[in-house]
C-alpha positions as CSV (number, residue, x, y, z in Angstrom):
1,X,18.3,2.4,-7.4
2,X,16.4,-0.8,-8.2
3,X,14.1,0.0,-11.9
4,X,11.5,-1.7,-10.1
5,X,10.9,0.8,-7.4
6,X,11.2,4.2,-10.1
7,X,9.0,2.0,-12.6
8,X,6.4,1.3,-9.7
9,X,6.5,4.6,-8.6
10,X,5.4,6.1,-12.1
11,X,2.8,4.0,-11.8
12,X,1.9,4.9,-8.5
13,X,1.6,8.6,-9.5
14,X,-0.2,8.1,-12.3
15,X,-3.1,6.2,-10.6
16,X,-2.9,8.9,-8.2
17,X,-3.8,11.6,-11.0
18,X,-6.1,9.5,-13.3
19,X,-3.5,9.2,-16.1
20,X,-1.1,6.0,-17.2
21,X,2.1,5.8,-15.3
22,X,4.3,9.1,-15.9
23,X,8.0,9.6,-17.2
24,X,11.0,9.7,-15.1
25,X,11.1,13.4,-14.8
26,X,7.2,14.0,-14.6
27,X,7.1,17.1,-12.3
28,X,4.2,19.5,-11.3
29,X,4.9,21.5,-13.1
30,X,5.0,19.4,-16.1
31,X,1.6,17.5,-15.3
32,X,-1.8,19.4,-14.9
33,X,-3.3,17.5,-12.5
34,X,-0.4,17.6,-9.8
35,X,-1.7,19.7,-8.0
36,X,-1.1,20.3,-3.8
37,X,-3.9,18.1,-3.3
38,X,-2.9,15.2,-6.3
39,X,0.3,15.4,-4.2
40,X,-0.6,14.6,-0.8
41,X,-2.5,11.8,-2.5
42,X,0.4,10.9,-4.2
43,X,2.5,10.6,-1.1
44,X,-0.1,8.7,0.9
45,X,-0.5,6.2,-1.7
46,X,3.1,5.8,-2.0
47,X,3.5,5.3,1.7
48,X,1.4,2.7,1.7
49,X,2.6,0.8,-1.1
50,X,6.2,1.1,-0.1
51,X,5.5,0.4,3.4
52,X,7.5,4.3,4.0
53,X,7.0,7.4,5.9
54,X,7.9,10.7,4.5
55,X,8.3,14.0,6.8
56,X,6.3,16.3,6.8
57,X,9.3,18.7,5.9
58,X,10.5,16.5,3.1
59,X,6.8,16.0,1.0
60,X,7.3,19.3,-0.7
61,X,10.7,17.7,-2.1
62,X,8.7,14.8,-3.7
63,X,8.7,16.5,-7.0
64,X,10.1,13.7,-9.3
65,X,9.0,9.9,-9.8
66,X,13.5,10.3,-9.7
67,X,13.2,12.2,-6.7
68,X,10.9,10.0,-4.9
69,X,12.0,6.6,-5.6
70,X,15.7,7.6,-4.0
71,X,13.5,8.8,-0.9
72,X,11.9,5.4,-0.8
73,X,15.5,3.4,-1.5
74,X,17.0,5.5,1.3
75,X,14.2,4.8,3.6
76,X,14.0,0.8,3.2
């Protein structure tokens, strides 16, 4: 996986939650202000800027900047 598309998506999250971008494992259960509602926010702004769609049955696997940037790769 390109470090572009992990690197972006650290940043991505952390805009989402108010912070500067998060580490490569960053979870919510490591970050405060991930919360179910952070994370749907996350995802949306992910979609847009990756041009993606995620399932419905696969957002609550989006738990990782890791995790996420595969999901993006696999989807492009």
């Amino acid at each position: 996986m390109p470090d572009s598309v992990l690197n972006t998506t650290c940043e991505i999250i952390g805009d989402a939650l108010g912070l500067p971008p998060v580490a490569q494992d960053a979870s919510p259960e490591s970050i405060e202000e991930w919360d179910s509602i952070a994370h749907l926010n996350i995802v949306m702004a992910l979609e847009g800027a990756f041009g993606v769609t995620f399932d419905p049955d696969e957002i609550p696997e989006l738990v990782s900047p890791t995790i996420i940037a595969q999901r993006v790769e696999a989807k492009r």
